[in-house]
C-alpha positions, 0 to 999 in steps of 0.5 A, spaced: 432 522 416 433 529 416 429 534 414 429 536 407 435 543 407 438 542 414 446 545 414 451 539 414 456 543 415 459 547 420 466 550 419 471 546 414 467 539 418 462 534 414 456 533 420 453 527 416 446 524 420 445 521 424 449 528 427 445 535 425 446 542 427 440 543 429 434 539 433 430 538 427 437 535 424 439 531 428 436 523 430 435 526 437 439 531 442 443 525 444 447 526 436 446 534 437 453 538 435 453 546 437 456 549 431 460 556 435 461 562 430 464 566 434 470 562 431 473 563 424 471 559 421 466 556 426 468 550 429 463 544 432 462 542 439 459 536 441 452 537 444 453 544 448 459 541 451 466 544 451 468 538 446 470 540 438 469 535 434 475 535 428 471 531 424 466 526 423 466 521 417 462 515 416 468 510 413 476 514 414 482 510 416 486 514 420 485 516 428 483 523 426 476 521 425 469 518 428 466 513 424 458 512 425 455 505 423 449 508 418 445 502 421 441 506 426 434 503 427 436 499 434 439 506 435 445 503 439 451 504 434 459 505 435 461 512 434 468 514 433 470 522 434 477 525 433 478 527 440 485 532 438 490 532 444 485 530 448 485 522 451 481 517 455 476 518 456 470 521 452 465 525 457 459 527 451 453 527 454 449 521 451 456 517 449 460 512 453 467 509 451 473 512 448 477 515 442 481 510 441 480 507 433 482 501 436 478 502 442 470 500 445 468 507 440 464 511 443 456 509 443 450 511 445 449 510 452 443 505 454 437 508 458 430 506 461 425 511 459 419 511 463 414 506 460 421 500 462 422 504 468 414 502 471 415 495 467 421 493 472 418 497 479 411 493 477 415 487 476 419 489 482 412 487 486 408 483 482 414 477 482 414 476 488 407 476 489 406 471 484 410 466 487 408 467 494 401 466 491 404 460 487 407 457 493 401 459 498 396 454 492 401 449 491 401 447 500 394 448 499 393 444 494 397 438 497 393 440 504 388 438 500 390 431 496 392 429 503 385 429 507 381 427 500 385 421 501 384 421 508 377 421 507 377 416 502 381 411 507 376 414 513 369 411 509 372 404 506 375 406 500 381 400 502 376 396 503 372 397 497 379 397 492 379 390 495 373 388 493 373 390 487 379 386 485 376 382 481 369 384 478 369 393 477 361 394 477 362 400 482 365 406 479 369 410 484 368 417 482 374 423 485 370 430 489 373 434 484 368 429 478 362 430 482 364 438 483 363 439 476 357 434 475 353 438 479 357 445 478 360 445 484 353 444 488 349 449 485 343 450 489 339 450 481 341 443 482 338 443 488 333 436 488 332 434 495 333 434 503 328 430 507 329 424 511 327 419 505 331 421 500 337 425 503 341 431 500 341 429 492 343 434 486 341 433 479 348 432 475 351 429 468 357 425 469 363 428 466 366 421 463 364 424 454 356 420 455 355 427 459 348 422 462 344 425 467 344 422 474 342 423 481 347 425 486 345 423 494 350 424 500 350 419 506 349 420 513 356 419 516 358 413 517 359 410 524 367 405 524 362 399 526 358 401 519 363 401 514 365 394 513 357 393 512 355 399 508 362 399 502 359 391 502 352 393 501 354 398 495 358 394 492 352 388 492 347 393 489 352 395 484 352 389 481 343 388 480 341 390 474 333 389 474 328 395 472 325 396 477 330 397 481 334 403 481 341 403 478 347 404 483 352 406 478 358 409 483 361 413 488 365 418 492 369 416 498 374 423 499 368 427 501 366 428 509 361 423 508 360 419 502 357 421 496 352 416 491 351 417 484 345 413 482 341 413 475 336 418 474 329 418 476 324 422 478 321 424 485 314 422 484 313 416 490 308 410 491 306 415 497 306 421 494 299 417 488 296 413 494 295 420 498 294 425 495 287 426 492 288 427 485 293 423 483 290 417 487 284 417 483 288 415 477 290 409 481 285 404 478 285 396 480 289 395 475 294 400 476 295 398 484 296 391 482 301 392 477 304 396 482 304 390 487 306 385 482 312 389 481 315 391 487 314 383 489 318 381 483 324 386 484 324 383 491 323 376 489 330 378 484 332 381 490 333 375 494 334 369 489 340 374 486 346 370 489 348 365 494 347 371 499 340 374 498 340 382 497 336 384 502 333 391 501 331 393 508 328 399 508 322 397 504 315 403 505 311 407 500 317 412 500 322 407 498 318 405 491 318 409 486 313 410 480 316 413 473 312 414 467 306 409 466 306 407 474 313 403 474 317 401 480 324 403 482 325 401 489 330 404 491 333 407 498 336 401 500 337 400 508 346 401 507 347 400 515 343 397 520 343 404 523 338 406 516 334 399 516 327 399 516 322 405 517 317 406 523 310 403 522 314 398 516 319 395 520 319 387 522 317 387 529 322 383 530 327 387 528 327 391 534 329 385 539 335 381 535 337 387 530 338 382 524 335 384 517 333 377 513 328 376 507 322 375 512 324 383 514 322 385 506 316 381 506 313 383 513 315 391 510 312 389 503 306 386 506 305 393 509 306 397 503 302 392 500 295 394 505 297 401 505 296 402 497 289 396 496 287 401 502 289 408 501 290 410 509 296 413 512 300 407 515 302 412 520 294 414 522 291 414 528 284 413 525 287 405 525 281 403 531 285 397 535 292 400 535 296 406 532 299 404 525 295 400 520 300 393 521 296 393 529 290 394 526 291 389 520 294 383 525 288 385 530 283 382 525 278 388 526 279 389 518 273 387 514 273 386 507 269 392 507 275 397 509 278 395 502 276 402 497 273 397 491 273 390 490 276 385 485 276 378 485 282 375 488 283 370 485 283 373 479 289 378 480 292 372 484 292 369 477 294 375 473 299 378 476 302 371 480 301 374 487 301 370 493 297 372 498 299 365 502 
């Protein structure tokens, strides 16, 4: 609105608002009229042009007058000006159109002020930046589903569809789900990289149970190891023993393939038999517990099916201890590539290169020495031969080398051990 005492009259002509005599009158300079006294009496121009104006009116039915529409909060409204013998059309700064009361009118012509003018030069640039950024994302992305799926191909994923047809007890898991189990493989998930337990990382699976799990990559797999490795995982998947670590899935879409296992700690039988401290918790008992265990998971091992499960990779590093001394065996042999550990390995393994239930008991027989003893397989303390099985086949080994004695018989009873 104008400001309280703004002349609205310049000669015999009413100048209503929006239009005004004055910068303060009026809505804008767009609707400023110059009011010329050198007239008698002064006659109003519009802006500082050389168009009078004759009259401006808000309602007039006549092609003598302008109408206004009083509606001025868009700021874009019809305005009709009586223009005298002048036609055509009307070159008023600010206004485009014609006089013609059945014309367009004239109105206010549109501009761009700075802010719109900045928002279309940025635009300008951002649009196609956005969209060469999409389509860069887009081939990106299917470069990447591509050679995930190549992968999966390449580490037997058809074979292991084929196996599972008709009993799923391995879940196959995408590299984007073990991305975000381990938070994309943050070093402070970070567990393990040595030859006995890998590559690991701690993660929690994002299927709504958020269960916490071991993360474990595998060496790569040579064409021939396929067949045998998918077949190996898929066997251990199905065991559900408790003293055999849980194998609950799979990923086959990463350079090498990645196995997700059930939590469980990184204290080894090692780990208790040689370090000082905790070896002097191990008691008689504890040690024969631990025996029994081991000798009952293998014994569900190959009684399991029709086929045994052979674990094949069986030493002091592969078993497990979690609270109050109970065995996980894990690190099962997956290839013959894997299978069996210098010092603990069946002898005859190395001429025929087969794994049988016999290699696992040959193997537990060692673990077995090596925990009743406390000496390092690897030692070359061993008179009459440079690892403990040498030293033990040669029969140099009195009953004397044990650290304590105990009754025989008496653990054969009590843990139903066969040392036959």
């Amino acid at each position: 609105m104008p400001l309280v005492g703004c002349p609205t009259i310049c000669g015999n002509v009413s100048i209503p608002f929006p239009f005004g005599i004055s910068s303060n009158c009026s809505l804008d300079d767009s609707f400023l009229i110059t009011c010329d006294h050198n007239y008698n009496p002064p006659k109003p121009f519009l802006n500082s042009g050389t168009i009078e104006v004759l009259s401006v009116a808000s309602d007039c039915n006549d092609d003598s007058c302008s109408q206004v529409n009083t509606t001025i909060s868009e700021l874009m409204f019809p305005i009709y000006l009586a223009a005298g013998s002048t036609r055509g059309k009307f070159p008023a700064f600010g206004f485009e159109g014609d006089e013609k009361k059945d014309g367009v009118g004239y109105h206010r012509k549109s501009h761009t002020n700075g802010s719109t003018l900045l928002f279309y030069i940025v635009s300008g640039f951002m649009v196609p930046a956005v969209g060469s950024s999409w389509i860069f994302w887009r081939r990106k992305q299917k470069k990447v589903v591509k050679l995930r799926q190549s992968l999966f191909i390449k580490n037997g994923g058809k074979i292991l569809e084929h196996k599972q047809c008709t009993q799923k007890t391995l879940s196959v898991f995408t590299a984007e789900d073990l991305k975000l189990a381990t938070n994309n493989y943050d070093v402070a998930n970070f567990r393990h990289r040595e030859r006995h337990f890998g590559i690991t990382y701690e993660g929690r699976i994002p299927d709504g149970t958020n269960r916490k799990v071991i993360v474990e990559m595998c060496n790569e797999l040579d064409d021939d190891d396929i067949t045998v490795f998918i077949s190996k995982i898929v066997d251990i998947s199905r065991i559900s023993h408790r003293n055999v670590v849980k194998l609950l899935g799979c990923c086959l879409e990463t350079q090498v393939p990645v196995l997700v296992y059930e939590f469980f700690t990184f204290e080894t039988l090692y780990d208790h038999i040689h370090d000082d401290v905790l070896a002097r918790a191990l008691s008689w008992d504890i040690r024969l517990k631990i025996a029994a265990e081991i000798a009952g998971a293998l014994a569900y091992l190959h009684s399991f099916s029709t086929v045994p499960i052979i674990h094949g990779n069986l030493n002091s590093f592969s078993v497990l201890l979690h609270h109050d001394y109970n065995v996980k065996l894990r690190d099962f042999a997956l290839t013959l590539s894997n299978a069996g550990m210098m010092g603990y390995s069946d002898p005859e393994y190395s001429f025929s290169a087969r794994l049988t239930t016999k290699s696992d008991v040959y193997s537990f027989g060692v673990v077995l020495t090596e925990l009743l003893t406390g000496k390092n397989v690897m030692s070359s303390d061993w008179p009459g031969g440079d690892n403990l099985a040498n030293y033990e086949r040669s029969g140099d080994c009195p009953g004397k080398c044990y650290k304590q004695e105990f009754d025989l018989n008496n653990y054969q009873s009590k843990y139903k051990l066969s040392f036959s």
